[in-house]
C-alpha positions in Angstrom: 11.9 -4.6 -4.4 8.3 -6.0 -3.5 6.6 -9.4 -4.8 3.1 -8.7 -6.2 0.5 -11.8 -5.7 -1.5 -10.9 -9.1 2.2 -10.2 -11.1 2.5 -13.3 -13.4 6.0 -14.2 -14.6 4.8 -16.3 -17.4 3.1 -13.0 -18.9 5.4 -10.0 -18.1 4.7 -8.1 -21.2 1.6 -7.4 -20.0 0.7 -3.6 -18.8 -1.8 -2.0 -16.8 -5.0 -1.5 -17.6 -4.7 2.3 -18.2 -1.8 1.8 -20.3 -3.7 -0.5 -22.3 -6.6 2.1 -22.6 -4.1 4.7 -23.8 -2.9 2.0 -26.3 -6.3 1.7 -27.3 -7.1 5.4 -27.9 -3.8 5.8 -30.1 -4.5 7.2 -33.4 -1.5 5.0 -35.5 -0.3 1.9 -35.1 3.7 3.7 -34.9 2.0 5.4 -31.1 0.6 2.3 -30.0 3.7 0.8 -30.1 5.7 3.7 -28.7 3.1 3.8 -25.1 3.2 0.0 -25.0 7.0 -0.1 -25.1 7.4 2.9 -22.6 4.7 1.3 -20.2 6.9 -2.3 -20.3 10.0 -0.1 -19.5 8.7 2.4 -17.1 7.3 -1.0 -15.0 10.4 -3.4 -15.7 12.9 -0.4 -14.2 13.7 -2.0 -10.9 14.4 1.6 -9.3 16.1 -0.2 -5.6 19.1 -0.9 -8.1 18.7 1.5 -10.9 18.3 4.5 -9.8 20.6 6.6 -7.2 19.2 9.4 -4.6 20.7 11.1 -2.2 20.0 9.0 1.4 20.0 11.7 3.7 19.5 11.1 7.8 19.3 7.3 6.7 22.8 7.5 6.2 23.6 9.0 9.9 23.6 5.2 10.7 26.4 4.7 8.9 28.5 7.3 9.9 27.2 6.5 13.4 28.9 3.2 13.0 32.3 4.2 11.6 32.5 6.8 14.1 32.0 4.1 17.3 34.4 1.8 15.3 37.2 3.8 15.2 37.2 5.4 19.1 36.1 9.1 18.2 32.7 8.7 19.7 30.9 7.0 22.9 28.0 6.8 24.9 29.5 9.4 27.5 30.4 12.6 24.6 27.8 15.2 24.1 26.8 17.4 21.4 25.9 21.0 20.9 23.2 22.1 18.9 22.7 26.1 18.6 20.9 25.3 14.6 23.4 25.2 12.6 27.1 25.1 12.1 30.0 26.7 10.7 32.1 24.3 7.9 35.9 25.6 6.7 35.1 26.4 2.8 31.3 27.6 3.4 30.5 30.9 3.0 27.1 29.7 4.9 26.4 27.7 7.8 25.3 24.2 7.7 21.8 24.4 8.8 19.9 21.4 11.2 16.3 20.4 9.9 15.6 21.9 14.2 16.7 26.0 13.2 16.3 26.6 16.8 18.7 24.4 17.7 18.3 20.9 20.2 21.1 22.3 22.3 22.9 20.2 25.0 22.2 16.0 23.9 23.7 12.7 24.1 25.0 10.9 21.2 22.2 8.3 21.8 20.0 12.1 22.2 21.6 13.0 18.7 20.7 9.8 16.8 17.0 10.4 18.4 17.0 13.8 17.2 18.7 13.0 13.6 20.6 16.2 14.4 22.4 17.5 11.2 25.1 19.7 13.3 25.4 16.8 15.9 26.5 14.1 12.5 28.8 17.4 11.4 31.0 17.3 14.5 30.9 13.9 14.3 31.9 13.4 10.6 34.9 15.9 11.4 36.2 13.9 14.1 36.2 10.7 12.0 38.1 12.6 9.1 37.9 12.4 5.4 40.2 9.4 5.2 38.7 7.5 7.2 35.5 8.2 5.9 35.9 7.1 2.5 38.2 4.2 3.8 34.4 3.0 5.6 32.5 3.5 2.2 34.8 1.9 0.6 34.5 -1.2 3.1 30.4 -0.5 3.1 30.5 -1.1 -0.4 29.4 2.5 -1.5 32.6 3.6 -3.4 35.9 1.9 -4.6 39.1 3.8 -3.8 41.0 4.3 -7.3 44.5 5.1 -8.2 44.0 8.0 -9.7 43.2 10.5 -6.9 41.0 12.9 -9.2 38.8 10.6 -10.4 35.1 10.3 -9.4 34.2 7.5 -7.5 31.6 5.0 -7.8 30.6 1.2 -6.9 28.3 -1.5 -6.9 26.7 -4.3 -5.4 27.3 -7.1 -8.2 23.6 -8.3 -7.2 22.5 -11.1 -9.9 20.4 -8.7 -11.4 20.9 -6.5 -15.0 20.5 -3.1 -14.6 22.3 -1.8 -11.6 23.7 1.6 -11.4 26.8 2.9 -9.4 27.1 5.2 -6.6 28.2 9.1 -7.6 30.6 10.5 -5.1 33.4 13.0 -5.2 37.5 12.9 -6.2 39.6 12.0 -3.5 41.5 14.9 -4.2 37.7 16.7 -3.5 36.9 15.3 -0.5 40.4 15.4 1.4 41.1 19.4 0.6 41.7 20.9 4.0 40.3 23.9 2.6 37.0 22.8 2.0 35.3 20.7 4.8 31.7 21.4 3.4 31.6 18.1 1.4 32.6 15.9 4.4 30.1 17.6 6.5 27.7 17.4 4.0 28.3 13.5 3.5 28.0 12.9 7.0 24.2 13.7 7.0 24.1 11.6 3.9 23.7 14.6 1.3 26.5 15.6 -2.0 26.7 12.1 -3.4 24.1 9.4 -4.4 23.6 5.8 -3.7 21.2 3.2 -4.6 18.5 2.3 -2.4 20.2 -1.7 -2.2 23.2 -0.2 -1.6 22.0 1.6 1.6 20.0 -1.4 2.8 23.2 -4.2 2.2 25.5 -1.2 4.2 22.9 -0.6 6.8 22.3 -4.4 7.3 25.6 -4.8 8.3 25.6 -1.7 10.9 23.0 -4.5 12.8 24.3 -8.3 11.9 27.4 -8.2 13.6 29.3 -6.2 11.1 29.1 -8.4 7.7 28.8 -7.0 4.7 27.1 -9.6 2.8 26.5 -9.9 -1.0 22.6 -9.1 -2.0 21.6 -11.9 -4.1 17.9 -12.8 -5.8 18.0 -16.5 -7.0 18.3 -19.0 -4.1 18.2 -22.2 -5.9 17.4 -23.7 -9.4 15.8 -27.0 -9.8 15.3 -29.2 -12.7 12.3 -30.5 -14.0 12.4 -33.7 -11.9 12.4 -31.4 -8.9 16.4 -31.6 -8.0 18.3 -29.2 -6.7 20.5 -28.1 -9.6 21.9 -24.7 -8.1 22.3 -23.4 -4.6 23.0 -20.0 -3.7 25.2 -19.7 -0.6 25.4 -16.9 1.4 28.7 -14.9 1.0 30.4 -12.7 3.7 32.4 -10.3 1.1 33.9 -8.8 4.3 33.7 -7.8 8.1 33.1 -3.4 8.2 32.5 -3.1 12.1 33.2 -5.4 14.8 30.6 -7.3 17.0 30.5 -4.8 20.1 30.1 -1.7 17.5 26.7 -3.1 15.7 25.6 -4.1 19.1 25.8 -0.8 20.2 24.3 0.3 17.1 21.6 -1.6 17.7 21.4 -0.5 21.4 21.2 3.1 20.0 18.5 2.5 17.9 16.5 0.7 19.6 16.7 3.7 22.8 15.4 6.0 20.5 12.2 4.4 20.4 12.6 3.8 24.5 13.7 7.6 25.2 10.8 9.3 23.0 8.6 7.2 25.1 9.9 8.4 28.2 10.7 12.2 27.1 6.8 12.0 26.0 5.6 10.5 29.2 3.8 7.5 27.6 3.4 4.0 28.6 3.6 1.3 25.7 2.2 -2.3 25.8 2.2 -5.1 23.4 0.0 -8.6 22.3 2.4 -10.5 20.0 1.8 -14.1 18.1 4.2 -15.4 15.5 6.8 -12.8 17.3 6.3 -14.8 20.8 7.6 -12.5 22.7 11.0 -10.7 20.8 9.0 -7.3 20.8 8.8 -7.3 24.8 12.8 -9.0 24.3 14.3 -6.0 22.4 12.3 -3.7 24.4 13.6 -5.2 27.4 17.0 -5.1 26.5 17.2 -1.4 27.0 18.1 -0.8 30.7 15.1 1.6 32.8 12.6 0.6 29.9 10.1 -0.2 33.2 10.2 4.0 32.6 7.9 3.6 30.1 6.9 -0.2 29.0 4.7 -1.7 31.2 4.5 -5.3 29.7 3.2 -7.4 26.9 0.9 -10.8 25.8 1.9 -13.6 23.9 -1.4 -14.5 21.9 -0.5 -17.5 20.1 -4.0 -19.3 20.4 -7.3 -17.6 19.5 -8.9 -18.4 22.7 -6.0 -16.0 24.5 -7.0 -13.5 21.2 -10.4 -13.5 22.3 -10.4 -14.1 26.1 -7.8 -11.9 27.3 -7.3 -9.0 24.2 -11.1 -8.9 23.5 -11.1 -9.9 19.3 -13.5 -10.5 18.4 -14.9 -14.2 17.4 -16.2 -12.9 14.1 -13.4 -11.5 13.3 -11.6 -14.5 13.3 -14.0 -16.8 11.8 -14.4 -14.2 8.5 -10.7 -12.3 8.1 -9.0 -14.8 10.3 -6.3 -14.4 13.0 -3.7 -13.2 10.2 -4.9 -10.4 9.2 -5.2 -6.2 9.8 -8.6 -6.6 11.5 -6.9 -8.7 14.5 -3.9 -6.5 14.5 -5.8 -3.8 15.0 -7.9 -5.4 17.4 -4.7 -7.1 19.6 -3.2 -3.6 19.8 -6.4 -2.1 21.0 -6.6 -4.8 23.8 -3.7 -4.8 24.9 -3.5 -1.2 25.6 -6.9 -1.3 27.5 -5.8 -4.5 29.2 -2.9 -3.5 31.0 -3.8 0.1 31.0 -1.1 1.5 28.5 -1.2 4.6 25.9 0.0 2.7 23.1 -0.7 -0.6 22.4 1.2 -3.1 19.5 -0.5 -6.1 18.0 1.7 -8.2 15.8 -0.1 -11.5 14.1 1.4 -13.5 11.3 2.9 -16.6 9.5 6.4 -16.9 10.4 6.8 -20.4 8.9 8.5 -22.5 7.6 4.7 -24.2 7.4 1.2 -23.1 7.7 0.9 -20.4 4.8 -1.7 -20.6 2.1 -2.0 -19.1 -1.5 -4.2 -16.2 0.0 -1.7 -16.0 3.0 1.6 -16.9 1.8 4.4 -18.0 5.0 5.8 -14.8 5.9 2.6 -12.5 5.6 3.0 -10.6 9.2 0.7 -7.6 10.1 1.2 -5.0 12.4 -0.6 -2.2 14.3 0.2 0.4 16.2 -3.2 2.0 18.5 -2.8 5.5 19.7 -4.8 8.1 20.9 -8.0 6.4 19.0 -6.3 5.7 16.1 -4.7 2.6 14.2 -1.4 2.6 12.5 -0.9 -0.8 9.9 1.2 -2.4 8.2 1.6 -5.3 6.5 4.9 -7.2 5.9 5.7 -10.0 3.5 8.9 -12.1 3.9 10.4 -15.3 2.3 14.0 -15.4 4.1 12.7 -17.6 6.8 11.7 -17.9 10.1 13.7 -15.7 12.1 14.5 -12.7 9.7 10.5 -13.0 9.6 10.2 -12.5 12.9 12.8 -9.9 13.2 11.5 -7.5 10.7 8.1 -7.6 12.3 9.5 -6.7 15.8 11.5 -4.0 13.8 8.3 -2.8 11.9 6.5 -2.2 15.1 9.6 0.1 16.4 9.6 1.9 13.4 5.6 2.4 13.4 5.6 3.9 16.8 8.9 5.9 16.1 7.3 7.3 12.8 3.7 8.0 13.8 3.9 9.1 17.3 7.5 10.3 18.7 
């Protein structure tokens, strides 16, 4: 789900402008109707809750995390990948995305590699059982009574319109003669889930283990300006324990570390309404000094200008929140301190200080490499820190994406 500036919530029958033009070349009134009732319904379908996909590698996280939870993995085991493996009940091998094969890796490697037969072995050792017992405590499936019924689940989100999940029978899933849907699942393929239901799941993989309820509405007031309603946040229960999403967390965040250092690069970064939790996750990671070689904290324009070289029309005609300085910090601080990748993360991180045009929470950030830029803006009302957070998490994901 995203927030539009121009979307106006005192007009939402309004469509597009090519919709309207459609409308407009209709020949009867009876078609008119019909393209300006499908164009309200094709841009009111809120498809995060709606509609259900298979997650694929996304879901490696969570199987990652049930896995560590119940003992069968650590950060000593290793994996073998030859390119695919055999499954009881397959006539053909399960296949990794890698058909040669990543051979001998870490489970930290495994994650970095998103290795399909690596998540295989490791869905086997957690079991069927206990696999569904962890959706069910993700929130992904219920467990019924009836062991041959198709399961399914959802979020309860205040919102109309949410689908449920599609997975298999317990009676499906637990046949010891046929492995291929547990090894399937494992690599997040042969059900579907909603895009909020990944995100609440996967969330709690990295906030200590909580599996919190999604909610829209944060407060209601009345027309004297009172607080009338006040959403809470609820805990609906605890998946994972503290030490397992911190390890989580640890994992993830080495991938971006171990690309670095298995691709011999040298990262550096120039941060503002971050101040510094970029360089702190970075540096959480023991023998990052491999490949991070340090960072600036730009709050004021004069260290913008002076020590990152942005320029001073830049900031009197885009201002210092914007992709222009971004682009500019990263680029500085790469050819400051000498580094082959450079990160430049400006924004509004609040409570105070945003603007119509630049709303608190408006963060961008660039990734420079090899000549090139790599943006993105961000846009968050949840508050300071969680504002802060998914910036430095942005940034990870930018150079993971575009450059490992």
């Amino acid at each position: 789900m995203a927030s539009i500036g121009g979307y106006d919530l005192n007009n939402f029958l309004d469509v597009s402008d090519e919709a309207k033009n459609a409308i407009n070349e209709a020949p009867t009134q009876e078609e008119k109707d019909q393209i300006l009732a499908d164009a309200q319904r094709l841009q009111w379908r809120n498809k995060t809750l709606s509609d259900t996909y298979e997650p694929g590698s996304t879901f490696k996280i969570i199987t990652l995390s049930m896995a560590l939870e119940e003992g069968k993995v650590s950060l000593d085991d290793s994996f073998f990948c030859g390119g695919s493996v055999q499954v009881q009940g397959r006539t053909n091998p399960v296949r990794c995305w890698k058909t040669s094969g990543h051979g001998s890796q870490s489970l930290t490697q495994a994650v970095q590699h998103s290795c399909n037969a690596a998540f295989v072995n490791i869905g086997m050792r957690v079991g069927a059982q206990a696999f569904y017992k962890y959706c069910d405590a993700f929130g992904f499936l219920e467990l019924a009574g009836d062991s041959s019924q198709q399961l399914t689940a959802k979020t309860g989100i205040d919102l109309g319109g949410e689908s449920g999940s599609i997975w298999w029978s317990e009676d499906t899933f637990y046949s010891e003669k046929n492995k291929s849907q547990l090894a399937a699942a494992s690599f997040g393929q042969t059900f579907t889930i909603t895009p909020l239901q990944l995100i609440t799941a996967v969330s709690a993989c990295v906030n200590g283990g909580y599996l919190m309820q999604p909610y829209v509405v944060e407060s209601l007031l009345d027309e004297d300006g009172l607080t009338v309603y006040n959403h809470k946040p609820k805990v609906v229960r605890r998946v994972i324990s503290e030490e397992t999403s911190k390890t989580v967390c640890s994992i993830l965040e080495q991938v971006v570390g171990d690309g670095l250092r298995a691709k011999g690069l040298k990262l550096a970064v120039a941060e503002s309404c971050t101040g510094g939790l970029l360089s702190k996750r970075i540096t959480d990671i023991p023998g990052c000094s491999d490949y991070y070689l340090g960072g600036v904290c730009s709050y004021a324009n004069e260290v913008k200008m002076n020590v990152l070289g942005v320029r001073k029309e830049t900031l009197d005609t885009v201002g210092a929140v914007s992709a222009e300085t971004a682009e500019q910090m990263a680029a500085g601080v790469a050819k400051a301190l000498g580094a082959d990748i450079g990160v430049g993360i400006t924004g509004i991180a609040g409570p105070g200080g945003g603007t119509e045009d630049k709303p608190t929470g408006l963060v961008y950030i660039s990734v420079w490499y090899d000549g090139k830029f790599f943006t993105r803006k961000t846009n968050s009302s949840f508050g300071r820190d969680r504002v802060r957070m998914q910036a430095a998490s942005t940034a990870l994901d930018l150079i993971r994406r575009h450059i490992l």
